[in-house]
N, C-alpha and C positions, 0 to 999 in steps of 0.2 A: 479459419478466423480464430475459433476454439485457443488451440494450439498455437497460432501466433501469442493473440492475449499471456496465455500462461509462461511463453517463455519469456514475451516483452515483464511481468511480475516474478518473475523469478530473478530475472537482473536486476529489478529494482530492490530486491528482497536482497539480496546482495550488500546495496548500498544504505538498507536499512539498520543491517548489521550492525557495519561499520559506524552509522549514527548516533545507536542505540549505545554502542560499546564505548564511546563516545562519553556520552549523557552518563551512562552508567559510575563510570569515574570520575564525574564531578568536572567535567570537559566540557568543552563548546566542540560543537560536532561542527565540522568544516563546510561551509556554506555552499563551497560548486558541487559535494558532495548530496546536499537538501537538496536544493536545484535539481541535481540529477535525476534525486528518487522520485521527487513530485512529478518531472514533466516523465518522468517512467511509467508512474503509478497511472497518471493522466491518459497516457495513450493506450494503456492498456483498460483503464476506463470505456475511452474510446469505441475499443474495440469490441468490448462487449454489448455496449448499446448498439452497435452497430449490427451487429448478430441479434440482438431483442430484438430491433427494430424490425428487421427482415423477419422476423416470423419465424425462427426455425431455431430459436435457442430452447434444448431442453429445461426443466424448473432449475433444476442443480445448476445450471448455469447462472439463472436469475436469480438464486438464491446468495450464490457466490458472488454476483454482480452488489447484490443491495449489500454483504458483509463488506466488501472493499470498498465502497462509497461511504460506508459506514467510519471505517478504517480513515478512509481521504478526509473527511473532515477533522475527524483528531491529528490526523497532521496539519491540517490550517491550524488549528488551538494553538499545538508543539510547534510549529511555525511563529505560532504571535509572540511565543518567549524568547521564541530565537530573534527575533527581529528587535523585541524589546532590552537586549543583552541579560538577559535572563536565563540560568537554567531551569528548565523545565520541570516539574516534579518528577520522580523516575515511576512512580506509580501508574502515571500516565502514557507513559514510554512505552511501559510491558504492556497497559489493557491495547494500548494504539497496535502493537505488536501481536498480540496475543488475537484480534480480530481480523487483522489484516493475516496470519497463520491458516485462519478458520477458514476465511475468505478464500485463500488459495487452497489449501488442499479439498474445499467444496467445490475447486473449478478443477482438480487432477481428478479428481473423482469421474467426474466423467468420460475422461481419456480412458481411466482405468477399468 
């Protein structure tokens, strides 16, 4: 389940990129692209309560779970400016990025 999680975030990480690279230049980041990352980010969410729940998630798992929920709500935020035809401040973009980074490599960590 570990391993699903981390590759279903790795593709979403992918599309974060592209988001971010996006925002970075003073762009509106393409909406099936947001879409995509959130319901990404979502199941890979998912997946990891799903392993807490059953009792068998090491901490570094939990740990990595509470940074990407973490991570998921600054995207609702970065979300509301997108919605609102807003760009987003990019300050915001990197710390969303920069947690959601933490997040995952606190969840390879334990593969590793």
């Amino acid at each position: 389940m570990l391993t699903y999680a981390i590759v279903v975030f790795a593709v979403a990480a992918v599309g974060g990129l592209v988001l971010a690279a996006h925002v970075l230049r003073n762009k509106f980041a393409p909406w099936a692209v947001s879409v995509l990352h959130a319901l990404l980010g979502a199941a890979g969410l998912i997946l990891l309560i799903t392993l807490i729940v059953q009792g068998n998630a090491p901490q570094q798992a939990v740990i990595g779970f509470a940074l990407l929920l973490l991570a998921a709500l600054g995207g609702f935020f970065l979300a509301s400016f997108h919605a609102r035809r807003k760009l987003p401040p990019k300050a915001i973009v990197v710390i969303h990025a920069g947690v959601a980074v933490v997040g995952f490599l606190t969840l390879a960590s334990v593969l590793l």
